[in-house]
C-alpha positions as CSV (number, residue, x, y, z in Angstrom):
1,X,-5.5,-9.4,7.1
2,X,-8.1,-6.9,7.4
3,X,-9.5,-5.0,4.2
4,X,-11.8,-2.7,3.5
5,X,-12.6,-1.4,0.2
6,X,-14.8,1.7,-0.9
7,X,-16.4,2.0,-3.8
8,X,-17.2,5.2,-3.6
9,X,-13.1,6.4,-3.2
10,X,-11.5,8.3,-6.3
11,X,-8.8,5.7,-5.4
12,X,-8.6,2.7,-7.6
13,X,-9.6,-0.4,-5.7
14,X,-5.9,-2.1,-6.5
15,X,-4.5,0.6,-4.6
16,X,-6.6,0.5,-2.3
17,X,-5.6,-3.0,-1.7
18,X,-2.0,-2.5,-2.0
19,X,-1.8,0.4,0.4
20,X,-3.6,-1.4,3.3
21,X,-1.7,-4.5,2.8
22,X,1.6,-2.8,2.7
23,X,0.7,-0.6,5.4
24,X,-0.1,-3.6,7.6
25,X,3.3,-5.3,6.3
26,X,4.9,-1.9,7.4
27,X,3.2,-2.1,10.8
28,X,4.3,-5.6,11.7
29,X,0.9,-6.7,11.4
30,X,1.5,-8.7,8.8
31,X,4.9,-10.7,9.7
32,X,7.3,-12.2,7.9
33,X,6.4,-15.6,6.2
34,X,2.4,-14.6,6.4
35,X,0.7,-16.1,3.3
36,X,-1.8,-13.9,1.3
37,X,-5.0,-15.6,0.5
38,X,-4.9,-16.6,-3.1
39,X,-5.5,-14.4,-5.7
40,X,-8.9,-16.1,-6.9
41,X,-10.1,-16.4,-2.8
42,X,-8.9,-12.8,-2.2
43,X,-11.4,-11.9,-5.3
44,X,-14.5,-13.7,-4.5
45,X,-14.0,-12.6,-0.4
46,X,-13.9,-8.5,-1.6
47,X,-15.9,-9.2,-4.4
48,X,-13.3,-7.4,-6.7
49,X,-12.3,-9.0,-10.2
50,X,-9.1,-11.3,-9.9
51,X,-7.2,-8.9,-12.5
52,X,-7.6,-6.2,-9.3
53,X,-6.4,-8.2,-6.9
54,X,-3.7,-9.6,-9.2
55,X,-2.1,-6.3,-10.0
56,X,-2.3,-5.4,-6.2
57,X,-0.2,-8.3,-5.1
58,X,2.2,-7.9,-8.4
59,X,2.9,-4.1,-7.0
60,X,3.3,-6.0,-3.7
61,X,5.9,-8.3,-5.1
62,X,7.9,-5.3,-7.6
63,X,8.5,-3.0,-4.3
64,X,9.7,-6.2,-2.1
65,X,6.6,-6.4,0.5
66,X,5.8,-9.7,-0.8
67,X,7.2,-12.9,-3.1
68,X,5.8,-15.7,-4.9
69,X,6.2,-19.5,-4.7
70,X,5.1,-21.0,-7.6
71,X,2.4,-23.5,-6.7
72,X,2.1,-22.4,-3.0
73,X,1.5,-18.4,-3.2
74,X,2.1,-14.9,-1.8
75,X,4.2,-14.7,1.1
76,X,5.4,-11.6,3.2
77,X,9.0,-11.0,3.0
78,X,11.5,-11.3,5.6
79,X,12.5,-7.6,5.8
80,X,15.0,-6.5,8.6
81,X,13.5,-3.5,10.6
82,X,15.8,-1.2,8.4
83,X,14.5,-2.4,5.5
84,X,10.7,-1.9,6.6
85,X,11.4,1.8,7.6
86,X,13.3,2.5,4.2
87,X,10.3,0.7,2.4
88,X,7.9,3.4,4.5
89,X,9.8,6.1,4.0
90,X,10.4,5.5,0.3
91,X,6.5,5.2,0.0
92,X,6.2,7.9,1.8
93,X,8.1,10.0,-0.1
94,X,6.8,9.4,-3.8
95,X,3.3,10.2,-1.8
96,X,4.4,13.7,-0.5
97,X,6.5,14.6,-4.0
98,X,3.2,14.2,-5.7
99,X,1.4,15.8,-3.1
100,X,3.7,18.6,-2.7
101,X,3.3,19.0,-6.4
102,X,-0.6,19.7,-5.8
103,X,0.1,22.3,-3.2
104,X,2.5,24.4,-5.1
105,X,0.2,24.1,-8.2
106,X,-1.9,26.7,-5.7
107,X,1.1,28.9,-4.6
108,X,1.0,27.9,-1.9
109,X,4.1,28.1,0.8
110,X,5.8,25.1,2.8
111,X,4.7,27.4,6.1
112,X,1.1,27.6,4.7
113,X,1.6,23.7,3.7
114,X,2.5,22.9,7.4
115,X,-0.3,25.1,8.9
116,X,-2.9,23.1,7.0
117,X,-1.4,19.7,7.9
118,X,-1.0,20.4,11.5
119,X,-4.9,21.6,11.5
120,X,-5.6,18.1,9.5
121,X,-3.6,15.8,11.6
């Protein structure tokens, strides 16, 4: 598992956490049965409070990427390649509905949208 967090980001460092795990989980870098360092270990290694790392792995766990067993830890789900790509898309989706959100708020068309990503990506 490989993390890094910014300080400096206007994104909160749980979701930083939870986007780079679940990204890696969506990747297949992360397989199935993989067990997240403890919460407390996770913590001291990022130097983030526990509560941070606690609600990253709890929004983990609520959108299926992860489950607990009590008294051993976080483990990655055993998703079937369908499931993975409806769990990206999905999270995709909320993303570009608030995003899409932002872009009309200036007006702007879908064309002018799609001109602007292709420059960015």
């Amino acid at each position: 598992m490989n993390i890094a967090i910014s300080n400096t980001s206007e994104k909160p460092i749980y979701q930083q956490l939870f986007e780079q795990i679940s990204a890696q989980i969506l990747k297949g870098e992360l397989e199935s049965g993989y067990s997240l360092p403890p919460i407390r270990q996770a913590a001291t290694e990022l130097r983030v409070s526990i509560i941070t790392v606690k609600k990253a792995w709890e929004e983990l766990e609520r959108i299926g990427l992860i489950y607990t067993v009590t008294g051993k830890g976080c483990f990655v789900a055993d998703l079937s390649p369908d499931e993975m790509l409806q769990k990206r898309n999905d999270m995709i989706l909320q993303q570009m509905a608030i995003d899409t959100d932002y872009y009309k708020s200036f007006g702007l068309t879908i064309e002018e949208v799609f001109e602007l990503l292709r420059n960015v990506y």
